[in-house]
C-alpha positions as a LaTeX table, in Angstrom:
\begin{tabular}{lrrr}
\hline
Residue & $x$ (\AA) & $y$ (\AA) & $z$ (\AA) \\
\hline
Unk1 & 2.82 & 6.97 & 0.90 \\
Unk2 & 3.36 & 3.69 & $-0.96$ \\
Unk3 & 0.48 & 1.80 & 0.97 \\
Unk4 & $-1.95$ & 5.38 & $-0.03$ \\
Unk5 & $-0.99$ & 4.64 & $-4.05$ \\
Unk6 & $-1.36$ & 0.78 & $-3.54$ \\
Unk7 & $-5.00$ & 1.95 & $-2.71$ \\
Unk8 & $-5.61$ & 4.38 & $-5.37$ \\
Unk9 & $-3.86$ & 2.84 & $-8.47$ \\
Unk10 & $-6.78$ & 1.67 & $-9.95$ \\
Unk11 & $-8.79$ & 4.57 & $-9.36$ \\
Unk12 & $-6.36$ & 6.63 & $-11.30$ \\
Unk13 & $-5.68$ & 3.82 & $-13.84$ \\
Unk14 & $-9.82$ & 3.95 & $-14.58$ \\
Unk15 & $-9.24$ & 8.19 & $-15.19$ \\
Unk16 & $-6.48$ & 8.08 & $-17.58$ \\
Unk17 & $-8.54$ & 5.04 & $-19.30$ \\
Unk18 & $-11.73$ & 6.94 & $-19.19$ \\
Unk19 & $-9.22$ & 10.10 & $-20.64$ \\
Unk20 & $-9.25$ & 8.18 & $-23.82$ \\
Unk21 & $-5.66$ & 6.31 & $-23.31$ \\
Unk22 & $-5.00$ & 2.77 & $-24.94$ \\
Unk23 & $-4.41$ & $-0.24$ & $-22.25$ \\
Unk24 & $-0.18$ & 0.00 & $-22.43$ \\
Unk25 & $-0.46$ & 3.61 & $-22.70$ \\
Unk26 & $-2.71$ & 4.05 & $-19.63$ \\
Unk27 & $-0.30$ & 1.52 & $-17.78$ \\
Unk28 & 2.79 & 3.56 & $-18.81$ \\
Unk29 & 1.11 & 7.03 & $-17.70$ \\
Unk30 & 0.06 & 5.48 & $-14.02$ \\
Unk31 & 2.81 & 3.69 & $-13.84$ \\
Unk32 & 5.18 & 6.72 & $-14.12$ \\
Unk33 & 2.99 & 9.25 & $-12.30$ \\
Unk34 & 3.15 & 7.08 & $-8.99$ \\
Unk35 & 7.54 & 6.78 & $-9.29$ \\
Unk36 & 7.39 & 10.98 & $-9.72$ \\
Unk37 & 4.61 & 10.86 & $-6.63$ \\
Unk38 & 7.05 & 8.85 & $-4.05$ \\
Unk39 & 9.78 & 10.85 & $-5.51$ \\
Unk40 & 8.54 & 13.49 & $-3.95$ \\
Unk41 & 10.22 & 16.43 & $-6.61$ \\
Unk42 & 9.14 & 17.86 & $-9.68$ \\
Unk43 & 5.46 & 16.37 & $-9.58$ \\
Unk44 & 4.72 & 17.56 & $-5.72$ \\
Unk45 & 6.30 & 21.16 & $-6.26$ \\
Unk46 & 4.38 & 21.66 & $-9.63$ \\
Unk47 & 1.04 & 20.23 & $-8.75$ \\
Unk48 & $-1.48$ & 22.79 & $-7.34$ \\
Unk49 & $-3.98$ & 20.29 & $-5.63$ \\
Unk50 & $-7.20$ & 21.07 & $-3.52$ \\
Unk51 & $-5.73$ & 21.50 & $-0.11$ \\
Unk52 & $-6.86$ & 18.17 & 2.42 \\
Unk53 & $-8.37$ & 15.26 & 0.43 \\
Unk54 & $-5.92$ & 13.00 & $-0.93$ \\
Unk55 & $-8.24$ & 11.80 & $-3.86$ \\
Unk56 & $-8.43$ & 15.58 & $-4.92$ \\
Unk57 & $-5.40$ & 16.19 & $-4.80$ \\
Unk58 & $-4.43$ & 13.07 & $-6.92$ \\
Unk59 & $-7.27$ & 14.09 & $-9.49$ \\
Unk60 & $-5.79$ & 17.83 & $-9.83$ \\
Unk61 & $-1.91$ & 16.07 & $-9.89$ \\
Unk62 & $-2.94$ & 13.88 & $-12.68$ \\
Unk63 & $-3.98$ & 16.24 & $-14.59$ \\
Unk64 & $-1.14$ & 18.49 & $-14.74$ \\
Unk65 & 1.11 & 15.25 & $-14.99$ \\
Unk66 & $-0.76$ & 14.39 & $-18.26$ \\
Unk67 & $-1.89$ & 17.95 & $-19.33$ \\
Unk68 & 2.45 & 18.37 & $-19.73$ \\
Unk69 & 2.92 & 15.58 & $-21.56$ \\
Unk70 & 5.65 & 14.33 & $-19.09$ \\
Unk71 & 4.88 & 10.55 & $-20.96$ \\
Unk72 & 6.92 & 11.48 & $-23.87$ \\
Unk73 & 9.87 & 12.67 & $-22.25$ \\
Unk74 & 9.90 & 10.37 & $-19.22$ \\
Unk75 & 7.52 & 7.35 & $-19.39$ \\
Unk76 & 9.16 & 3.92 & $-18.14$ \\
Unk77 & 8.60 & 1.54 & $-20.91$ \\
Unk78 & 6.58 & $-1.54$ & $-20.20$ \\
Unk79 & 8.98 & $-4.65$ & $-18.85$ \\
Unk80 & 11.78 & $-1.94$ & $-18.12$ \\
Unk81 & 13.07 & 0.46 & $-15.22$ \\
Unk82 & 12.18 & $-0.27$ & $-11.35$ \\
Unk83 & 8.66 & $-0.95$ & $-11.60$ \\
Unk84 & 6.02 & 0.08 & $-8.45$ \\
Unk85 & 3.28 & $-1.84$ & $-9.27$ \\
Unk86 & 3.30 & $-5.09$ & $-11.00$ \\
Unk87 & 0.71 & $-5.12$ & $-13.69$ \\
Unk88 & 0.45 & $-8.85$ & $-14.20$ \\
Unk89 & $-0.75$ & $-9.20$ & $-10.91$ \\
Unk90 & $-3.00$ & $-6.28$ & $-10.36$ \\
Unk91 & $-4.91$ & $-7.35$ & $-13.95$ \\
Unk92 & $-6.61$ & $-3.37$ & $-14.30$ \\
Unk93 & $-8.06$ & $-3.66$ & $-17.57$ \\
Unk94 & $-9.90$ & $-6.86$ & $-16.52$ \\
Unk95 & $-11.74$ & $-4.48$ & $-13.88$ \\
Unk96 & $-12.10$ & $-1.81$ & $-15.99$ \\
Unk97 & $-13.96$ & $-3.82$ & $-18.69$ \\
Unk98 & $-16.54$ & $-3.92$ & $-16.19$ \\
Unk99 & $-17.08$ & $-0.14$ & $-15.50$ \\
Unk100 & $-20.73$ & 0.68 & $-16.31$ \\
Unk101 & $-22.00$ & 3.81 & $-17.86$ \\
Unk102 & $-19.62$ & 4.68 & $-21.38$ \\
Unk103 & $-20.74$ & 8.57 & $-21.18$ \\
Unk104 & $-19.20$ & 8.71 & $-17.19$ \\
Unk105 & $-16.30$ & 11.99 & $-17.01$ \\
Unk106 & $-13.00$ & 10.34 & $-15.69$ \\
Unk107 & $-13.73$ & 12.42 & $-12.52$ \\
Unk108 & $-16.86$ & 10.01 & $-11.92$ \\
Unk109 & $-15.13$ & 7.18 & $-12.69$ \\
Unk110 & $-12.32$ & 8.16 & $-10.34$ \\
Unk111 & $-14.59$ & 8.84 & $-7.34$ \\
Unk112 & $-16.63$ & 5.37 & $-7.82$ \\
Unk113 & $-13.52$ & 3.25 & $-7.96$ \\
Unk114 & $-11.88$ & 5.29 & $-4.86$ \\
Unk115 & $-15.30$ & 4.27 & $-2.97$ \\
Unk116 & $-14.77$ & 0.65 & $-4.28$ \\
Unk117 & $-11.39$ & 0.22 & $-3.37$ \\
Unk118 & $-11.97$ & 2.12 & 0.20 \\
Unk119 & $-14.72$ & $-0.70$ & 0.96 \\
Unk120 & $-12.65$ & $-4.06$ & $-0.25$ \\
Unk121 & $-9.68$ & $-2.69$ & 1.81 \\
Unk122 & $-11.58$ & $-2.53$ & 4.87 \\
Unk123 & $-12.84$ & $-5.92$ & 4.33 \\
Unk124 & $-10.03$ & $-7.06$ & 3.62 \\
Unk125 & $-8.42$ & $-5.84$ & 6.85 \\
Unk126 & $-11.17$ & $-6.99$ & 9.01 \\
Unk127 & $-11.47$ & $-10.66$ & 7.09 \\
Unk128 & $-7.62$ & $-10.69$ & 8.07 \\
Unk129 & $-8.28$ & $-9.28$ & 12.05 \\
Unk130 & $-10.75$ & $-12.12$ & 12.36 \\
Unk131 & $-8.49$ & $-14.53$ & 10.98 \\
Unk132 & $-5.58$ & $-13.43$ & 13.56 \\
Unk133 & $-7.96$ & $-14.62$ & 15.99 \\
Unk134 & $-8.85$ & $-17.79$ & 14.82 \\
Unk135 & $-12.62$ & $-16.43$ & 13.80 \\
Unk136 & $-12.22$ & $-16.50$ & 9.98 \\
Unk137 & $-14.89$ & $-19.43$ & 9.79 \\
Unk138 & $-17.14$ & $-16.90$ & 11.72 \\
Unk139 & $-16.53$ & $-13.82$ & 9.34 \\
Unk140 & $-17.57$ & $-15.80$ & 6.24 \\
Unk141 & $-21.07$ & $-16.73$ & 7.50 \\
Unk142 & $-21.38$ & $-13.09$ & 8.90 \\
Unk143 & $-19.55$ & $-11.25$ & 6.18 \\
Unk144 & $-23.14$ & $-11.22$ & 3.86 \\
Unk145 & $-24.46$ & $-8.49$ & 6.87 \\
Unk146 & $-22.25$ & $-6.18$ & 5.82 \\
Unk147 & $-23.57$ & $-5.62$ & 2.51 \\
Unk148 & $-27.48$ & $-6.52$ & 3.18 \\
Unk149 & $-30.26$ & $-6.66$ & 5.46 \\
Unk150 & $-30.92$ & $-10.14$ & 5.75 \\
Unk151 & $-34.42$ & $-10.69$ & 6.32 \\
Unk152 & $-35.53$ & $-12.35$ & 10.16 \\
Unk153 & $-35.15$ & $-16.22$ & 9.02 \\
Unk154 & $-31.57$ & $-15.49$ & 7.89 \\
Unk155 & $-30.60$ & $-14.79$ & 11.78 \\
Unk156 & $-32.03$ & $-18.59$ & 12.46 \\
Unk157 & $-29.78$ & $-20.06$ & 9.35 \\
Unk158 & $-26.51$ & $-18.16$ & 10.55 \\
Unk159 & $-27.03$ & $-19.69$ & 14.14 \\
Unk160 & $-27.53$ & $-22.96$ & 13.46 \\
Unk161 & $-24.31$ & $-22.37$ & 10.92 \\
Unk162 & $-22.13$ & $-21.38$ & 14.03 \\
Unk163 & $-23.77$ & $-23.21$ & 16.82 \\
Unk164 & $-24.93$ & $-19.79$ & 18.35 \\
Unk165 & $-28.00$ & $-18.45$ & 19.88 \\
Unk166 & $-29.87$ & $-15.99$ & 17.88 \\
Unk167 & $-29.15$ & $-13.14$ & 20.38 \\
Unk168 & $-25.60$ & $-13.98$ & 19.99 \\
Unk169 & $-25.55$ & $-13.77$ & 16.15 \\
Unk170 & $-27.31$ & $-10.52$ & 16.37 \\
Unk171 & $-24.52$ & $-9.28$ & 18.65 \\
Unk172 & $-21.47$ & $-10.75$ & 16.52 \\
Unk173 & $-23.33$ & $-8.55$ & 13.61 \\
Unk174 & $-23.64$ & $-5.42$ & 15.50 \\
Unk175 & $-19.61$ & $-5.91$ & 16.69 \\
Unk176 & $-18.80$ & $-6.91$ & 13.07 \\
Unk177 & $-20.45$ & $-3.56$ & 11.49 \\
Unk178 & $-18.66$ & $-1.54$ & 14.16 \\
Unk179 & $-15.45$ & $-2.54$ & 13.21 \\
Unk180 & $-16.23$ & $-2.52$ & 9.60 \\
Unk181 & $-17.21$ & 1.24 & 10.41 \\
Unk182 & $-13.95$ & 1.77 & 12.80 \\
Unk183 & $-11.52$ & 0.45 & 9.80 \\
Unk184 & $-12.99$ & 2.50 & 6.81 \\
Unk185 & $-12.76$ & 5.78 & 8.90 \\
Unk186 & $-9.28$ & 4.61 & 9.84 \\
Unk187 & $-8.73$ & 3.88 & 5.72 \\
Unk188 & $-10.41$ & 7.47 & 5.15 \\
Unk189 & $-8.46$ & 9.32 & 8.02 \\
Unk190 & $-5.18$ & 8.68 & 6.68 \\
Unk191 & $-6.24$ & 10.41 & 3.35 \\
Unk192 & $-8.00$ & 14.03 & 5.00 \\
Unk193 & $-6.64$ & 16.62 & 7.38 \\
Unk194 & $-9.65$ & 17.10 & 10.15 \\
Unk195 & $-12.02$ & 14.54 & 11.59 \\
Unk196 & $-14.74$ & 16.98 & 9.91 \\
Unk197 & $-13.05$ & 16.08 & 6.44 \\
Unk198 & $-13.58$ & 12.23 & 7.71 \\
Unk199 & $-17.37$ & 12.62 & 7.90 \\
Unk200 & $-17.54$ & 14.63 & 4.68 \\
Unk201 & $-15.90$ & 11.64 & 2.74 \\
Unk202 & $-17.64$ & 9.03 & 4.77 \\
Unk203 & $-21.29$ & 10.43 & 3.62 \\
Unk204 & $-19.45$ & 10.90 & $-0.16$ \\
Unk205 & $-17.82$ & 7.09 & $-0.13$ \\
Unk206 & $-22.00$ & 6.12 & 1.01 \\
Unk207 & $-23.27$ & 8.37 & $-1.65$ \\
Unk208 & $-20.92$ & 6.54 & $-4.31$ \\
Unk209 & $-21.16$ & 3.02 & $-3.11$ \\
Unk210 & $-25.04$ & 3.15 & $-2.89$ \\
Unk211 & $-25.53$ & 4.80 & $-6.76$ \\
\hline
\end{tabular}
């Protein structure tokens, strides 16, 4: 549970923003809604969330969290209480001055930044896998095919880069994609009830990631 809001803070952080909340405000309101979410109580019996996606049902909690006005009663002031997240660190309103598109609803917002934050978690995981095995030199020059189709002369560059053959670059490409694809359904399966439910956010996360 704590590793599942460590991946969608920021996502919910960008709805209550885009909800109209100031900066500390916004903070405050996340802040508190992920200490009621691991405590497992009030918020989980109250909430009436689409049944089997995680992002909905964090979307549908959210709202009933902030449609009761639970931040007057119960928010954790700033610098106070047992914090979850450390703000300082995380730096959300630095990312958020870069959402595009003023006029987006918070639920478009939401949905971009889960897609976002589902993609630099996989990379991050496989960056770290191919460090474990002494091949983080390796995933930096090959890291750019993840995001791009590099055009034929590319291949020759990358070779000559890491002493390989031109086959054998084209192979460490097709092996790194794989396990790119592997880790974000692994990322996506932890959040979704059926393997059908996996596909259906896979070709949503592609949809987002690609407007």
């Amino acid at each position: 549970m704590e590793l599942l809001c460590r991946t969608y803070w920021y996502p919910l952080y960008a709805f209550v923003r885009r909800r109209g909340y100031g900066q500390d405000e916004a903070q405050d309101l996340t802040q508190e809604f992920f200490v009621r979410l691991l405590d497992r109580r009030t918020l989980l019996q109250s909430a009436h969330p689409d049944k089997g996606r995680f992002r909905g049902f964090l979307v549908a909690a959210m709202k009933h969290f902030l449609a009761n006005e639970w931040r007057d009663a119960h928010r954790l002031k700033r610098g106070g209480g047992c914090r979850f997240l450390s703000w300082d660190e995380l730096n959300p309103e630095e990312r958020y001055v870069l959402e595009p598109e003023a006029t987006a609803s918070p639920e478009t917002v939401f949905d971009r930044s889960w897609a976002q934050t589902v993609a630099a978690n996989a990379l991050g995981r496989l960056r770290q896998e191919m460090e474990r095995e002494g091949n983080g030199p390796r995933y930096e020059c090959l890291k750019i095919y993840l995001e791009t189709d590099a055009v034929p002369s590319a291949y020759a560059e990358t070779a000559a880069q890491l002493g390989l053959s031109e086959s054998a670059v084209k192979s460490a490409i097709h092996r790194l994609r794989r396990r790119y694809a592997e880790i974000v359904r692994d990322e996506i399966a932890h959040t979704v009830q059926s393997l059908e439910e996996v596909d259906e956010e896979i070709r949503r996360l592609i949809e987002l990631l690609a407007a």
